[in-house]
C-alpha positions in Angstrom: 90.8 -37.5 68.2 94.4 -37.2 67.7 96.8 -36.8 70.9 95.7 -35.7 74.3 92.7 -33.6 75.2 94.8 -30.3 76.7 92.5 -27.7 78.9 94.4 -24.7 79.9 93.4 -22.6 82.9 95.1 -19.3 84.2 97.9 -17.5 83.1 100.9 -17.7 79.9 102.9 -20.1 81.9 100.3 -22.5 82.2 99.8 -22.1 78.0 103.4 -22.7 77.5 103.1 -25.5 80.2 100.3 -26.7 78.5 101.6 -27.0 74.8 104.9 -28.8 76.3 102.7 -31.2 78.0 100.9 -31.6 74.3 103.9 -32.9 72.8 105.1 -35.3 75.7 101.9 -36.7 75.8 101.7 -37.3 71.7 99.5 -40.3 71.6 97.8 -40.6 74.5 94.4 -40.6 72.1 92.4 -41.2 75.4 93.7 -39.0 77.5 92.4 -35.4 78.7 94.6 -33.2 81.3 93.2 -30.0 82.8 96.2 -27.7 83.4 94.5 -25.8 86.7 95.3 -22.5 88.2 94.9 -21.4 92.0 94.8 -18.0 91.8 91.2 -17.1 92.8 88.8 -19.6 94.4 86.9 -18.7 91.4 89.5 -20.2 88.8 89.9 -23.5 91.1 85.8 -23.7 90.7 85.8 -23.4 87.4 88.6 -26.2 87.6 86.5 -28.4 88.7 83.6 -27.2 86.2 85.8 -27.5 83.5 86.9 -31.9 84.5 83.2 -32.4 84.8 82.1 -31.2 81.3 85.1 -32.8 80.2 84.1 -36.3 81.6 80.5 -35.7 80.1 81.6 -34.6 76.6 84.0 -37.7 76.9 83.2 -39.9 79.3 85.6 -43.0 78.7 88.4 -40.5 78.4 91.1 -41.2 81.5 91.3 -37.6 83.3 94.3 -36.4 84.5 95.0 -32.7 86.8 97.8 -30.7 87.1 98.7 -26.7 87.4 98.9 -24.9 90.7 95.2 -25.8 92.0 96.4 -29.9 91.9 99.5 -28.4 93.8 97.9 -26.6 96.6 95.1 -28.6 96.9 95.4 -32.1 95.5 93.2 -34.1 97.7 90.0 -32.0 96.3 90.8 -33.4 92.6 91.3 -36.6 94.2 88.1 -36.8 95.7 86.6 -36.2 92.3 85.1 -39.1 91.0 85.8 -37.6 87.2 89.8 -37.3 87.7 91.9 -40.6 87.7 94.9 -38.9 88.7 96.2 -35.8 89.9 99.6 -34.7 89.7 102.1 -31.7 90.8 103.5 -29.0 89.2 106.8 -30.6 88.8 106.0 -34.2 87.6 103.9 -32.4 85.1 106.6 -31.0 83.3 108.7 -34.8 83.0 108.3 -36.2 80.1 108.3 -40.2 81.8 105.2 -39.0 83.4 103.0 -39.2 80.1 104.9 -42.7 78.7 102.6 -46.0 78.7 102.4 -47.1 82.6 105.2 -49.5 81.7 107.6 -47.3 80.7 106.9 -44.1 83.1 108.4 -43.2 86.1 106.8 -40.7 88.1 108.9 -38.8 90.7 111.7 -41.1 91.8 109.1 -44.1 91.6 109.1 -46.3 89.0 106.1 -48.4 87.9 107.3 -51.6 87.2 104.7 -53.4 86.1 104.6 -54.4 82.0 100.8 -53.4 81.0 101.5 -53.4 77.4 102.3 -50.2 75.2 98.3 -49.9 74.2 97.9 -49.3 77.6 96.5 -45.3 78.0 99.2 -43.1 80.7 98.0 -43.6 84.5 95.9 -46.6 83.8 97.4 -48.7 86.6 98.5 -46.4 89.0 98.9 -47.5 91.9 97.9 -44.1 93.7 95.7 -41.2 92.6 98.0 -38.4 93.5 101.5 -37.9 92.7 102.6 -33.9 93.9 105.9 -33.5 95.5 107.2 -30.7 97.5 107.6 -27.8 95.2 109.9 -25.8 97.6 112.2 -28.4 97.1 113.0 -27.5 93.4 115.6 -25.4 92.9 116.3 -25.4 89.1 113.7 -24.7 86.0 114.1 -25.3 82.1 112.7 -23.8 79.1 110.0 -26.4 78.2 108.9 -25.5 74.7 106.5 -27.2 72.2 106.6 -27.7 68.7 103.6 -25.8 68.3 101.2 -23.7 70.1 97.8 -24.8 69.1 96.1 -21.8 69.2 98.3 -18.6 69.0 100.4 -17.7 66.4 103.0 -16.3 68.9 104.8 -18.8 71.0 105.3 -18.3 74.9 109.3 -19.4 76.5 109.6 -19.8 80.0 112.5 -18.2 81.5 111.5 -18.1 85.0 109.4 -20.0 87.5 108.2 -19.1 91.5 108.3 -16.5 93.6 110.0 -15.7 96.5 108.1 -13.1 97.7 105.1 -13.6 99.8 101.9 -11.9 99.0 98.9 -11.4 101.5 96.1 -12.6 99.0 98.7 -14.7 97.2 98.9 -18.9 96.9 101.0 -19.1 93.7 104.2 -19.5 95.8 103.0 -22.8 97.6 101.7 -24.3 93.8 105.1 -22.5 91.9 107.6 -23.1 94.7 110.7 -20.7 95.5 111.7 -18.4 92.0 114.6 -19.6 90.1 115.7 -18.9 86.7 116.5 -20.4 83.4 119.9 -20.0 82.0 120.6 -17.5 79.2 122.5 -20.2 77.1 119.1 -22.3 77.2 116.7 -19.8 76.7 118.3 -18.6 73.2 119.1 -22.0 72.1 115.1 -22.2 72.6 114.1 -18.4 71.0 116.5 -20.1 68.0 114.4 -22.8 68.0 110.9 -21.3 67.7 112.0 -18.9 65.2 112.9 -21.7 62.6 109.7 -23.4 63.4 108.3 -20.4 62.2 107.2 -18.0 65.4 107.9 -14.1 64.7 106.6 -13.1 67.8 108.0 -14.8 71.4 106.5 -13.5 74.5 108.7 -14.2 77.8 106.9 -15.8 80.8 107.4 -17.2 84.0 105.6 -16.1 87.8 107.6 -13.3 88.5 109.6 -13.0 85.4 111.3 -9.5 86.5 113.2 -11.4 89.4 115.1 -13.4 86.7 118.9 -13.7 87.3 120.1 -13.3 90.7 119.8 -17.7 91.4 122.3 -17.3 88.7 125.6 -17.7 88.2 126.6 -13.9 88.1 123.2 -12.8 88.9 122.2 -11.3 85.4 118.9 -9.6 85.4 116.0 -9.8 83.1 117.4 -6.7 80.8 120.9 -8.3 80.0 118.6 -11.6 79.4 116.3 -9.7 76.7 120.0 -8.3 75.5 121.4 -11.5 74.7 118.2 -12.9 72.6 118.0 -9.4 70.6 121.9 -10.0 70.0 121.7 -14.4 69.5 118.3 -14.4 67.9 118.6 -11.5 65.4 115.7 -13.0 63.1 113.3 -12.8 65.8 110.9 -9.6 64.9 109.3 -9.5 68.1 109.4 -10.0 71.7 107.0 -9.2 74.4 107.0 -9.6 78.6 104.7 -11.3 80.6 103.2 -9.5 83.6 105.8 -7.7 85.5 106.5 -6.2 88.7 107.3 -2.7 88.0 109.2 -2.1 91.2 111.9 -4.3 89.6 111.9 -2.2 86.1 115.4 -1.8 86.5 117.4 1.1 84.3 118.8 -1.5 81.6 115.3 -2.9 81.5 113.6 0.3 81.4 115.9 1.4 78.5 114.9 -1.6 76.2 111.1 -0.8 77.0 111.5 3.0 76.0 113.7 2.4 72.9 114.5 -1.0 71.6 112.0 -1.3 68.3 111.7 -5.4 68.9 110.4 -4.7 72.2 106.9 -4.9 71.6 105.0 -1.2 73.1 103.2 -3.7 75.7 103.6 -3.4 79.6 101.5 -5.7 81.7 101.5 -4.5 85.2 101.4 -6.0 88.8 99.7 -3.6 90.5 96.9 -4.9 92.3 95.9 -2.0 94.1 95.7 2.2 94.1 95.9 2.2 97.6 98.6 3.0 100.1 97.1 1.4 102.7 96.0 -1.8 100.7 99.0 -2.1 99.1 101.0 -2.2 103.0 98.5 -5.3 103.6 98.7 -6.8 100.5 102.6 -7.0 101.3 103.4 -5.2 98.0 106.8 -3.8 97.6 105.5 -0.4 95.6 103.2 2.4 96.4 100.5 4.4 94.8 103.2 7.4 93.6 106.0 4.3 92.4 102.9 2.8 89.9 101.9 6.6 88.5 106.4 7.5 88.4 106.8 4.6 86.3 103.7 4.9 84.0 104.2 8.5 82.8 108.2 7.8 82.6 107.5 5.0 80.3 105.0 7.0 78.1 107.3 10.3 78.1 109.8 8.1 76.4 107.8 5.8 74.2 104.5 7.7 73.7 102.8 4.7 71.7 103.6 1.7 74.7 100.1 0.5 75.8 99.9 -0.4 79.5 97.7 -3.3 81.4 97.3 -4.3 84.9 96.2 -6.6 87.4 93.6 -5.2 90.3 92.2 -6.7 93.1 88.6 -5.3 93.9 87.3 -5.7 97.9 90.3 -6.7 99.2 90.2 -7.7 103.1 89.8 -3.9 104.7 88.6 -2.2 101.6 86.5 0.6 102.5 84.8 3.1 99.9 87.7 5.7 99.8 90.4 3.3 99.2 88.4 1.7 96.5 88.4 5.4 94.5 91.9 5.2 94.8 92.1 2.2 92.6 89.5 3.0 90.3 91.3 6.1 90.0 94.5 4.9 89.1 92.4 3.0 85.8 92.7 6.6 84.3 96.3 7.7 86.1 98.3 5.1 84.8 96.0 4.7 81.6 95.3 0.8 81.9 94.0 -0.1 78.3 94.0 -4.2 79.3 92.5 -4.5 82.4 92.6 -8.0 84.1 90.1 -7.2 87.3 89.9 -9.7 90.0 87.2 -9.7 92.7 88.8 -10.8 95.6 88.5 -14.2 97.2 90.4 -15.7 100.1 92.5 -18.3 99.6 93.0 -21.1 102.7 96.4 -20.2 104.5 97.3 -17.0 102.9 97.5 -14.1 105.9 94.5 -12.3 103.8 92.0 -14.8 104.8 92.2 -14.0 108.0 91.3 -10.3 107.7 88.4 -8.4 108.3 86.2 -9.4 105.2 84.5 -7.1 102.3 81.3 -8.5 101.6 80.7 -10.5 98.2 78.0 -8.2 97.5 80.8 -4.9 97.7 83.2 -7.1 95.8 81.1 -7.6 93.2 79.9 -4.3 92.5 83.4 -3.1 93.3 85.2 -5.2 90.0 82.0 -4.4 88.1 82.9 -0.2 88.4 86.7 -1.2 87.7 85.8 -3.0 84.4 83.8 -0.4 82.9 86.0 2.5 83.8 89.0 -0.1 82.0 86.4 -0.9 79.1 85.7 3.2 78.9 89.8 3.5 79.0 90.2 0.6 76.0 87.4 1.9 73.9 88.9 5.3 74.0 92.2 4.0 73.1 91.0 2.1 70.6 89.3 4.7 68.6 92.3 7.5 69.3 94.0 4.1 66.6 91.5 4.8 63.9 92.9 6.5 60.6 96.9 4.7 61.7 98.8 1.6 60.2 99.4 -1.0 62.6 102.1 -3.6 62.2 99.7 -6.9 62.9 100.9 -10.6 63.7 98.3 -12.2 62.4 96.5 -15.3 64.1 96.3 -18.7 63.0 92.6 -18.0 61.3 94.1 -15.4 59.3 91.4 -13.0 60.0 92.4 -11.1 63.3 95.8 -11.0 65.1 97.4 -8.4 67.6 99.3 -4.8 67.0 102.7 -4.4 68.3 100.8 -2.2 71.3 98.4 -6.0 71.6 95.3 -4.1 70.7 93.5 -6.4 68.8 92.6 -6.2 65.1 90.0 -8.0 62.7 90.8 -7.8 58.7 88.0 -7.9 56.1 90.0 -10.6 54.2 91.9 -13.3 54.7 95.9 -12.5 55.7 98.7 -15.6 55.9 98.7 -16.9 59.2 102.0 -16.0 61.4 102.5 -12.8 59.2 103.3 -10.2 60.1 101.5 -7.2 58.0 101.1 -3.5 57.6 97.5 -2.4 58.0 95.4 0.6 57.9 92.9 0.7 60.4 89.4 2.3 59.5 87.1 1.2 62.2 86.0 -0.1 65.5 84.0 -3.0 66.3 83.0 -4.8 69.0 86.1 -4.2 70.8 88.5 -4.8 68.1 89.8 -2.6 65.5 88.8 -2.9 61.8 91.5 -3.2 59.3 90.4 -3.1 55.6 93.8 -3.1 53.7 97.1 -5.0 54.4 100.0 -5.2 53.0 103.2 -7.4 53.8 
């Protein structure tokens, strides 16, 4: 098979990570990386599931792991008997890291040693793991591929870290401190993925609404999203990662209301519905803030579609503080729920809480999914009978709204369009469109 083996876990950073790391490693025919995420114990076990049915499916394939798990926890890859090597966040991202082990230089350290260009990456390393100290970074760069494999709408880092400091929360210690990616670099790359063909470019990063002040000038993420509406004026469509809506500043806000290449989207941070939680979870909004900046944003733009992050059976959780986040499913009107049974994470404050039960914390995410699903499917059929402007996917039978509610066409559309279509139905969770028309 062509190129490396790529397996993505975890968030839009790690997919724009991932496809970067796709063209650095071109030709590396034998070799698979596993792009990990931290953020639950959960996602770190299905890490490791995911290395060991790789190594079966391929089992003379070299196995290489990076993301935020390798970060925080390196030695537990290394002890793998499946993984030959296991490398940080930072070295993932350096394009010497995936040349023939004559060539590459990992870190600062260069392997000397002339094995022959045949030779697959990390076949003579001399150690297993090579993670640095990620507080250590203090710059970031766009890293954008050619081509994202799977999505017809390309992801652009402008923003990595996080400088605040979560309860529940290890991202920091795989992601490092927050800093930001110049405004100069992030157009030239918009520019870029718009004559390669993108018409939709969703901005990531870990905390992407604490863009700018690193900066020279300290611009925020509002005057960014100015200046690639105003230097990219071909691009159709941009979306936001997850955001923090504490820092939905009033520049920001008015782009979300009332710029038309915004996409209707908001992915919240919430994590909670609970005062109380909230104070111990060390989040910088309350209950009121979340609701405020909901029904502000759907005053002014009626059609926006909101998701959030929520944390079920976090440490101290008790029955009446649970309602309040299940409530909130319906007061903020969360159509894309992302629910997350808790799970302590080693040297995060959290874990050493009074503990919910798994038992609680299942049942607990179980009740918030089904009040989101009720939420979505509501949603979804309140979109019957409207035309939807659809970017559609690389199959060129489904693709996305502007409001990301997903849509399935009855015939084939061209990939990477973007089309006008009626929608006449629901089914299984996505809408039905049977007419399109560019």
């Amino acid at each position: 098979m062509p190129g490396p083996d790529i397996i993505t876990m975890g968030c839009r950073l790690n997919i724009a990570e991932s496809e970067a790391i796709r063209d650095m490693a071109a030709g590396q025919d034998d070799l698979i990386v596993v792009n990990s995420c931290a953020v639950t114990a959960e996602a770190v076990r299905q890490t490791r599931q995911a290395i060991r049915r790789a190594k079966r499916e391929r089992p003379d394939a070299r196995i290489l792991v990076t993301g935020c798990a390798a970060q925080t926890e390196p030695q537990t890859f290394a002890a793998m008997a499946e993984v030959d090597g296991v490398i940080g966040n930072r070295e993932k991202m350096e394009a010497a890291t995936y040349l023939p082990s004559s060539q590459r230089r990992l870190g600062s350290q260069a392997i000397g040693r002339d094995v022959g260009p045949e030779m697959p990456a990390f076949a003579s390393m001399a150690e297993k793991v090579r993670v640095s100290d990620i507080m250590a970074v203090r710059d970031t760069a766009p890293h954008m591929a050619s081509a994202f494999a799977d999505h017809a709408r390309a992801f652009l880092e402008v923003q990595n870290g996080c400088d605040h400091r979560c309860t529940f929360c290890i991202i920091p210690y795989g992601r490092g401190n927050s800093r930001s990616v110049p405004a100069g670099a992030v157009i030239d790359k918009a520019k870029q993925l718009v004559d390669a063909g993108y018409s939709e470019i969703v901005l990531t990063g870990v905390d992407v609404t604490s863009y700018g002040p690193d900066l020279p000038g300290s611009p925020s993420l509002g005057l960014l999203i100015e200046r690639i509406l105003k230097g990219v004026p071909d691009l159709p469509r941009l979306r936001l990662s997850s955001i923090d809506s504490v820092e939905i500043d009033e520049r920001l806000f008015d782009l979300i209301a009332h710029e038309p290449r915004m996409m209707p989207h908001l992915h919240l941070s919430l994590q909670a519905g609970d005062d109380m939680i909230l104070k111990r979870m060390k989040r910088r909004h309350g209950r009121a803030d979340a609701i405020a900046i909901v029904q502000r944003v759907k005053a002014a733009r009626p059609d926006i579609s909101i998701g959030a992050d929520i944390i079920a059976g976090f440490p101290t959780e008790d029955d009446a503080m649970f309602e309040n986040s299940l409530r909130l499913v319906n007061e903020c009107d969360i159509v894309h729920g992302h629910i997350f049974p808790y799970s302590p994470r080693a040297g995060t404050p959290a874990a050493r809480m009074p503990q919910v039960d798994r038992t609680t914390i299942k049942a607990r995410a179980a009740r918030l999914r089904d009040a989101c699903a009720a939420r979505r499917d509501d949603w979804l059929r309140s979109l019957i009978g409207a035309t939807q402007s659809v970017l559609v996917e690389r199959s060129g039978m489904s693709g996305h709204a502007e409001n990301f509610a997903p849509v399935r066409f009855a015939s084939a559309q061209p990939p990477s369009s973007i089309v006008r279509a009626t929608i006449t139905g629901l089914e299984n969770g996505a809408l039905i469109a049977q007419e399109a028309q560019q």
